[in-house]
Backbone bond lengths (Angstrom), bond angles and torsions (degrees), N, CA, C in turn:
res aa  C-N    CA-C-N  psi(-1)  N-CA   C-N-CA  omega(-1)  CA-C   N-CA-C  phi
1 X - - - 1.446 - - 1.515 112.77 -
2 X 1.460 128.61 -8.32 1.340 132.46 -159.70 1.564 102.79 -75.23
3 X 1.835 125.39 -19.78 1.233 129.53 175.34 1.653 111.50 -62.34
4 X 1.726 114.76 -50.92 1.290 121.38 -169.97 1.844 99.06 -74.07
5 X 1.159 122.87 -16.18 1.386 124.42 -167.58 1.581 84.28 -77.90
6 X 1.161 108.00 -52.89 2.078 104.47 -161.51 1.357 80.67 -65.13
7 X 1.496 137.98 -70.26 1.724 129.26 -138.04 2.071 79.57 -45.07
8 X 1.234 107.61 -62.77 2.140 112.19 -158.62 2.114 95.73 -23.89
9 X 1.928 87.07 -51.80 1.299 79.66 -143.78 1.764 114.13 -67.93
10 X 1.809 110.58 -32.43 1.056 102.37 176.95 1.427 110.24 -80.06
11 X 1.476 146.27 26.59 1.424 130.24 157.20 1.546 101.38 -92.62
12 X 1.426 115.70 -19.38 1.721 97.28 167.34 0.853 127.87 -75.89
13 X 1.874 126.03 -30.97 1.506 119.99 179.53 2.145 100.28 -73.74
14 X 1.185 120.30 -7.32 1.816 104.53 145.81 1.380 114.32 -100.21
15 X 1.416 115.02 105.87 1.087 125.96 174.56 1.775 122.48 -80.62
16 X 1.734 93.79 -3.92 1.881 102.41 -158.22 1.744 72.68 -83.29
17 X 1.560 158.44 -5.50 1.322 124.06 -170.84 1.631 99.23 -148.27
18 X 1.400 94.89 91.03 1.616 94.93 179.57 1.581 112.48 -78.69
19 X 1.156 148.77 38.98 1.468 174.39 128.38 1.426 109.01 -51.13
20 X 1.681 119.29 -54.74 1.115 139.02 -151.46 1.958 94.33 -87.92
21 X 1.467 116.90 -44.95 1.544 125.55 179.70 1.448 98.39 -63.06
22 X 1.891 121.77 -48.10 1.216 127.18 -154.05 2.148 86.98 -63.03
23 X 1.110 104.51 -81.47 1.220 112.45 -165.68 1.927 108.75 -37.68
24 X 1.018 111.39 -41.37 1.749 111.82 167.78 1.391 104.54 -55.44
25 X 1.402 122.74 -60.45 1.586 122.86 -179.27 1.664 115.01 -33.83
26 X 1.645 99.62 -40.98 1.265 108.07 -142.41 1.828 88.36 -96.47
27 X 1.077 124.27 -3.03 1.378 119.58 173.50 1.260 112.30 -103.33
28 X 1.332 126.82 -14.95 1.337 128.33 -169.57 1.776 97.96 -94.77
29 X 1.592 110.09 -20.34 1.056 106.30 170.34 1.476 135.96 -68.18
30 X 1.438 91.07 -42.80 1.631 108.51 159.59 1.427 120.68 -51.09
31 X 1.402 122.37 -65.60 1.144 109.28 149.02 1.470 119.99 -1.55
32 X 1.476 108.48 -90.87 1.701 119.96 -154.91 1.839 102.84 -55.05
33 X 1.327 92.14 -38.50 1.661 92.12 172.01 1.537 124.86 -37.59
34 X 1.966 103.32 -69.97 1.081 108.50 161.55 1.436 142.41 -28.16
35 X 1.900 85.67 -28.29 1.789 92.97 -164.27 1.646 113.04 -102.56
36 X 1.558 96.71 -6.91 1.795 108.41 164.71 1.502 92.89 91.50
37 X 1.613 120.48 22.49 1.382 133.71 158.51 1.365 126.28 -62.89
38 X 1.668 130.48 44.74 2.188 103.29 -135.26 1.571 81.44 -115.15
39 X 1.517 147.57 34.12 1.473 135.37 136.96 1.754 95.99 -72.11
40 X 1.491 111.14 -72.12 1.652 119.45 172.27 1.464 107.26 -17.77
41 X 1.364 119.24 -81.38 1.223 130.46 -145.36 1.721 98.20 -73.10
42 X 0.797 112.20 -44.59 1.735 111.05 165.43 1.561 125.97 -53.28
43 X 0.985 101.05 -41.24 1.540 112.42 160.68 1.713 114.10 -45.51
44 X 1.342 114.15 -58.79 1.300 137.79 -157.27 1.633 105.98 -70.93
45 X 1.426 106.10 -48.37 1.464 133.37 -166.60 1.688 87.27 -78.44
46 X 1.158 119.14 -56.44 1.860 120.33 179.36 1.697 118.83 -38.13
47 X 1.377 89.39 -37.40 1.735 108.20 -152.63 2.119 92.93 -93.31
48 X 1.210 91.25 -19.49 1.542 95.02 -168.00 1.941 107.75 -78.21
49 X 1.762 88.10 -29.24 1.317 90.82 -155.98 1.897 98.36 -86.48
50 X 1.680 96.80 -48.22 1.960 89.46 175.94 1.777 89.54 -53.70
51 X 1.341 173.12 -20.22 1.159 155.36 176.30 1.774 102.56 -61.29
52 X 0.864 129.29 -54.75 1.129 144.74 -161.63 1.628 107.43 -67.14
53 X 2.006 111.73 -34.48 1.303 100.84 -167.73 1.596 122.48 -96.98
């Protein structure tokens, strides 16, 4: 998981395209899904979506 952890972290240090964090959130979430992570992955998927609205 340490790949989807870096994509999270470098879409926050660009803050000019919150699209770019949403879609990292939203893969790292999948991930956690897969991994039977779903407090994590809910978190991720939450944070992706107020980005989005």
């Amino acid at each position: 998981m340490p790949c989807f952890d870096e994509g999270v972290t470098l879409a926050r240090r660009l803050p000019d395209d919150p699209a770019r964090l949403a879609r990292a959130l939203t893969d790292r979430s999948m991930f956690l899904v897969a991994a039977r992570s779903f407090e994590r992955a809910f978190a991720d998927l939450a944070e992706a979506v107020a980005l989005l609205q």
